[in-house]
Each structure stands twice: as C-alpha cells, then as structure tokens.
KOLLUMLUM-806570 format. One line per 4 residues: number of its first residue (from 1); their letters; for each residue z, x, y of N, C-alpha, C, O. Coordinates in steps of 0.02 Angstrom, whole numbers, padded with zeros to 5 digits. Each point is the difference from the previous one (the first is absolute). Layout:
N
NUM) a) Z X Y Z X Y Z X Y Z X Y | ... $
# end
This chain:
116
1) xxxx) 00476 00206 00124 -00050 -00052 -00005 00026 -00059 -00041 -00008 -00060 00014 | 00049 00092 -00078 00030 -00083 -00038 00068 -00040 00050 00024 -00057 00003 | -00015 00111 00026 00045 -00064 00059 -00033 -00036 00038 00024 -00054 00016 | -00090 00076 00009 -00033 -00030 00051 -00029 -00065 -00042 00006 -00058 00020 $
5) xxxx) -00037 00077 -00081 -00016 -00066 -00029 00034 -00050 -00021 -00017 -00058 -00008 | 00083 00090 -00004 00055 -00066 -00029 00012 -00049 00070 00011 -00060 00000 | -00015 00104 00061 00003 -00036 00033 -00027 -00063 00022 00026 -00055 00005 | -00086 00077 00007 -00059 -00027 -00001 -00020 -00058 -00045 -00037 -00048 00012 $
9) xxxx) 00072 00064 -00068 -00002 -00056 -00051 00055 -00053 -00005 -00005 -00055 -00028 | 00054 00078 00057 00047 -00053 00002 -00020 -00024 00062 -00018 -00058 -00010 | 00012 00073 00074 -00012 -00040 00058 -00071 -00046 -00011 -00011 -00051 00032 | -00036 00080 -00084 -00034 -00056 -00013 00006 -00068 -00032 -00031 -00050 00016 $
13) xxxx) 00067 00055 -00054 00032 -00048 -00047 00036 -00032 00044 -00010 -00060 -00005 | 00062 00078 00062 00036 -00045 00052 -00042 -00015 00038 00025 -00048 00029 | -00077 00057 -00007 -00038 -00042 00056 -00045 -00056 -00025 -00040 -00031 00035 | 00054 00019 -00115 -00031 -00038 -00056 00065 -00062 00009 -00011 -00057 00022 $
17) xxxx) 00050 00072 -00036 00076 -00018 -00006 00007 -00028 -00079 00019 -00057 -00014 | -00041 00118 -00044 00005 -00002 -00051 00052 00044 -00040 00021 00054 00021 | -00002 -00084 -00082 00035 00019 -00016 -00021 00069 -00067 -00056 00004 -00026 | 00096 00030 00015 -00029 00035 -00056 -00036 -00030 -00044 -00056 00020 -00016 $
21) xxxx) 00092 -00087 -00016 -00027 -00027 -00048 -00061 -00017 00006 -00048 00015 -00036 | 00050 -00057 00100 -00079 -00044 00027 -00046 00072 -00005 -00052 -00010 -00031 | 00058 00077 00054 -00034 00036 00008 -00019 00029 -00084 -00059 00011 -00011 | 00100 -00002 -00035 -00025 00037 -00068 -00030 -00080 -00013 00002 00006 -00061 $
25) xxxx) -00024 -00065 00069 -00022 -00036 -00025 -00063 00006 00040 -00050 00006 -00036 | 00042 -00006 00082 -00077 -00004 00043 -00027 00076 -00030 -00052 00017 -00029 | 00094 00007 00042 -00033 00104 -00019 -00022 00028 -00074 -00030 00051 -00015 | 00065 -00123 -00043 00002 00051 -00078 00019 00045 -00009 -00012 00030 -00052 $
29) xxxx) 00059 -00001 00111 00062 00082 -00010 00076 -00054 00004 00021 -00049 00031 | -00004 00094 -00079 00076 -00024 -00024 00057 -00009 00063 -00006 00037 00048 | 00043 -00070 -00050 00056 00009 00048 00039 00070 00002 00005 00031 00053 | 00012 -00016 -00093 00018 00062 -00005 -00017 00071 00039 00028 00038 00040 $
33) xxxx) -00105 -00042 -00083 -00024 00041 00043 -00029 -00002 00066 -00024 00051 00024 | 00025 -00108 00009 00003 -00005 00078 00040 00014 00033 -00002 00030 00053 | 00074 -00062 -00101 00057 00043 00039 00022 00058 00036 00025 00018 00054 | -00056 00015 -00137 -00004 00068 -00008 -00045 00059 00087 00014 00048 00036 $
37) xxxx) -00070 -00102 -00049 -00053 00042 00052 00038 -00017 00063 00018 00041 00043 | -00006 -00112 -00045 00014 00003 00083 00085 00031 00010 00018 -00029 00051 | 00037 00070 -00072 00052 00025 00003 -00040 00094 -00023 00030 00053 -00012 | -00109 -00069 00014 -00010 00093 -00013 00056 00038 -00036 00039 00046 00014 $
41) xxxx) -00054 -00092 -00072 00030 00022 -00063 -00041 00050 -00049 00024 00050 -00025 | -00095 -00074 00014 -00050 00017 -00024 -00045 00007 00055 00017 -00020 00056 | -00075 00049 -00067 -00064 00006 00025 -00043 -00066 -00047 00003 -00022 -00057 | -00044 00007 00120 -00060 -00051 -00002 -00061 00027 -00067 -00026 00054 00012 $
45) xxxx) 00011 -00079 -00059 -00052 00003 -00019 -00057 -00016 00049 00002 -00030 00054 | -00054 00058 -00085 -00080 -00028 00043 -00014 -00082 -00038 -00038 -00038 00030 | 00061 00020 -00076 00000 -00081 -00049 00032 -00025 00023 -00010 -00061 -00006 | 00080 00083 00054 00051 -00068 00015 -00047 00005 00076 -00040 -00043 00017 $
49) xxxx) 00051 00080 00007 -00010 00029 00085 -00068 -00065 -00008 -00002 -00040 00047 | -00052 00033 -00106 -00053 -00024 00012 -00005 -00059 00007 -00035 -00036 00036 | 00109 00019 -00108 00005 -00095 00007 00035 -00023 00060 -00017 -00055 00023 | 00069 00091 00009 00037 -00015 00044 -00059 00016 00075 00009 -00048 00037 $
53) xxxx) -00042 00077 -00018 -00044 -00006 00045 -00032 -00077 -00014 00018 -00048 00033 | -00070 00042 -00088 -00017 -00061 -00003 00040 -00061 -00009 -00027 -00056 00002 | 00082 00063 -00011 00055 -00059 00023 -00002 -00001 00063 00010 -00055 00025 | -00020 00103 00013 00033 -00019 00086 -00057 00005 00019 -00004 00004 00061 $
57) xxxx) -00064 -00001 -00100 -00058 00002 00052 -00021 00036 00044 -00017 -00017 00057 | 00019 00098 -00095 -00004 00046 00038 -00036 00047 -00047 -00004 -00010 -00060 | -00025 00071 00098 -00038 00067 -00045 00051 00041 -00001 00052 -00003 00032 | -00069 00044 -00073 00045 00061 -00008 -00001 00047 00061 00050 00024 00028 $
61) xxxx) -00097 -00016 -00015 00002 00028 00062 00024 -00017 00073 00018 00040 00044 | -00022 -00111 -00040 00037 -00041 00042 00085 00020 -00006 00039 00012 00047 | -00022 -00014 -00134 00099 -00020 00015 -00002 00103 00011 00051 00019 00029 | -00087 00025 -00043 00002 00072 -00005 00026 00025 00086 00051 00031 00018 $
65) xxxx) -00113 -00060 00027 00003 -00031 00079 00058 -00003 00020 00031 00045 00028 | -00006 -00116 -00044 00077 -00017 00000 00058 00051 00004 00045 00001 00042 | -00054 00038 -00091 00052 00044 -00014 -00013 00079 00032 00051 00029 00020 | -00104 00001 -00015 -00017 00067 00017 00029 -00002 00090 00009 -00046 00039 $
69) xxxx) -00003 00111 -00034 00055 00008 00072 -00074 00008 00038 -00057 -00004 -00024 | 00078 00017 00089 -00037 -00026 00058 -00055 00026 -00018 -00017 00025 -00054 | -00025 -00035 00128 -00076 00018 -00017 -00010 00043 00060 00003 -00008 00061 | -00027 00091 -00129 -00038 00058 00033 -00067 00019 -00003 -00024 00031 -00047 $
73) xxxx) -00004 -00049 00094 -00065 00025 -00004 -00047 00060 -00034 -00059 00012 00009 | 00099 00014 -00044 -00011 00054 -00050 00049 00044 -00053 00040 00046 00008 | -00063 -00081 -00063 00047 00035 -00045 -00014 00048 -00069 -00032 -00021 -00048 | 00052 00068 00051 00004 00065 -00015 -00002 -00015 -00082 00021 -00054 -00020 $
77) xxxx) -00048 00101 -00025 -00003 -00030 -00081 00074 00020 -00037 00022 -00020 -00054 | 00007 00064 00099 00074 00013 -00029 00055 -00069 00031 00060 -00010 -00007 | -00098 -00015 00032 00045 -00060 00034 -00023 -00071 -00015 00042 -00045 -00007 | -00088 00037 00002 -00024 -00070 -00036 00044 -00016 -00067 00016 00036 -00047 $
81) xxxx) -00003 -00101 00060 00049 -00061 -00054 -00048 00012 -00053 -00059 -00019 00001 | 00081 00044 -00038 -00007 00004 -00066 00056 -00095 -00059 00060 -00013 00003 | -00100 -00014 -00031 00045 -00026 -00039 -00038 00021 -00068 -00059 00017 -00005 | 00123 -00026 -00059 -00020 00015 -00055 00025 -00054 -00052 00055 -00026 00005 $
85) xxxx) -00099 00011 -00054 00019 -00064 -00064 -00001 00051 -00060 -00050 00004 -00034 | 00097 00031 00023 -00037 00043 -00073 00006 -00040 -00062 -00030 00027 -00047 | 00067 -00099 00029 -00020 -00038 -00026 -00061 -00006 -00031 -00011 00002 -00061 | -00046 -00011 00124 -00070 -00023 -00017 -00033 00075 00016 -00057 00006 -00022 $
89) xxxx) 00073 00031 00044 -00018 00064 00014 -00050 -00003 00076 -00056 00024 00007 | 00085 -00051 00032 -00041 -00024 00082 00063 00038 00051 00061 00004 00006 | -00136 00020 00031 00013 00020 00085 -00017 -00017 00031 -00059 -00016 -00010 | 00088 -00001 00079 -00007 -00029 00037 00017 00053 00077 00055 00008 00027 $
93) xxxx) -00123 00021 -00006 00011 00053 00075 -00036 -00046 00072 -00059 -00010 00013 | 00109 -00008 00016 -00025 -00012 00078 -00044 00055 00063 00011 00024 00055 | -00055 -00024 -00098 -00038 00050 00042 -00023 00002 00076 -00006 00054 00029 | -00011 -00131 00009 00002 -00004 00046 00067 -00046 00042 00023 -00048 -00030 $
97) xxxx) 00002 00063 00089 00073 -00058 00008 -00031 -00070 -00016 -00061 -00011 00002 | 00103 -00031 -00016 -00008 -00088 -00001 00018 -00010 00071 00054 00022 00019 | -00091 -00050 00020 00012 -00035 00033 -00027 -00064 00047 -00060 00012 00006 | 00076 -00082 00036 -00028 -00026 -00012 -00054 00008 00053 -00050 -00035 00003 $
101) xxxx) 00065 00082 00038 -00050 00028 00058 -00062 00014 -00027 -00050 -00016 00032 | 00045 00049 -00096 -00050 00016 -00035 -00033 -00035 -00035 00029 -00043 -00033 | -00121 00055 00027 -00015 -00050 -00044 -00015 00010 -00065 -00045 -00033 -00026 | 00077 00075 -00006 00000 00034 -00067 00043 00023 -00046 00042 -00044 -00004 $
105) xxxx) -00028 00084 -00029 00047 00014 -00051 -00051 00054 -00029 -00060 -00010 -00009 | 00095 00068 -00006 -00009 00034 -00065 00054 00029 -00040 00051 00022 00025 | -00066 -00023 -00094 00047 00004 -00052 -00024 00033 -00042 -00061 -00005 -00002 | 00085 00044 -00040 -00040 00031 -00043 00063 -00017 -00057 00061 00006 00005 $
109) xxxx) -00102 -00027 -00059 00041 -00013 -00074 -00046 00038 -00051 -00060 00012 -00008 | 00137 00003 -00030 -00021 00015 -00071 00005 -00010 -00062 00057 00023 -00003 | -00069 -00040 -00056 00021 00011 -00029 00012 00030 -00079 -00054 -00009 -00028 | 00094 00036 -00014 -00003 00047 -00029 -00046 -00002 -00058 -00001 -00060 -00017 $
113) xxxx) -00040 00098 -00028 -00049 00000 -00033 00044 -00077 -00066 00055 -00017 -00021 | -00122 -00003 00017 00008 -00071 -00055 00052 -00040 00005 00037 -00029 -00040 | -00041 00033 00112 00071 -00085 00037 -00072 -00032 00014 -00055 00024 00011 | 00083 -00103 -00017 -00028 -00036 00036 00032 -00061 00058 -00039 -00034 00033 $
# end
C-alpha cells in the first residue's frame, strides 16, 4: 500500500507540474519529508496524508480510491485494506470496495482509547 501511495503522490504533484519545494510550501510538510513519502521511504501519516489531500483538493477517501487495487464486489474482513497511523493511534478498514460505480463508501475507523 506505501508504494501505491508514493505513487500516487508523486504523479500528483507532476500533473500539478510542481516542484517539491512549491509543494512543502502550499502543503506546510517539509521537503524532506515528501521526498521521503513519495520514494516509500516512510509511511504516510493520517496529518500529512490530510494536508497533502487538501493541497490537491481531494478527501481521504478519494486519494485511498486512487491507490486500492481493482474493484470486487465483495470483500471478505480478512481481506479488506486495513491502513494504520500508530502515531495518532488510528485505523483505517475498507469495509465496503471504493468504487466509482458505487454510490457509497464504508469505512470503519478507530481509534485507540484517549487519541484524539
């Protein structure tokens, strides 16, 4: 999944035709660590993942879309995309597929006692 998003994140930034810099300046995330995400060096926080969505004008669930592999009409709870921030102590389970055939989404999040 962090390859799929680095991807995802660098081809967004090129269809911008921005540069790292221009991007840690619109986003308030460092150059560095953009680098970092888009070469899936690190894993995405749910804080960068959030500013960098609202830089490109998108939901989280929208750039999540982006990246999750095709679309099955039913998926199993041992098989649903799980992402995790243990940072902030958040889950993130794709409980129903994304897709854009559909007119819904379900997700189920959690997170761990006295996070906010």
């Amino acid at each position: 999944m962090d390859q799929r998003i680095a991807k995802r994140l660098k081809a967004l930034r090129a269809e911008r035709e921005w540069s790292l810099d221009e991007l840690a300046r619109r986003s308030m995330v460092s150059r560095a660590t953009l680098s970092r995400l888009e070469n899936a060096e690190v894993s995405p926080t749910a804080q960068v993942l959030g500013k960098l969505c609202s830089t490109y004008g998108l939901t989280m669930s929208r750039l999540m879309h982006m990246v999750e592999d095709e679309f099955a009409p039913l998926i199993r709870r041992d098989a649903q995309a799980v992402w995790i921030d243990p940072s902030v102590g958040f889950k993130r389970r794709s409980v129903s597929p994304p897709a854009q055939t559909l007119a819904g989404e379900m997700l189920e999040c959690e997170l761990d006692p006295g996070a906010s």
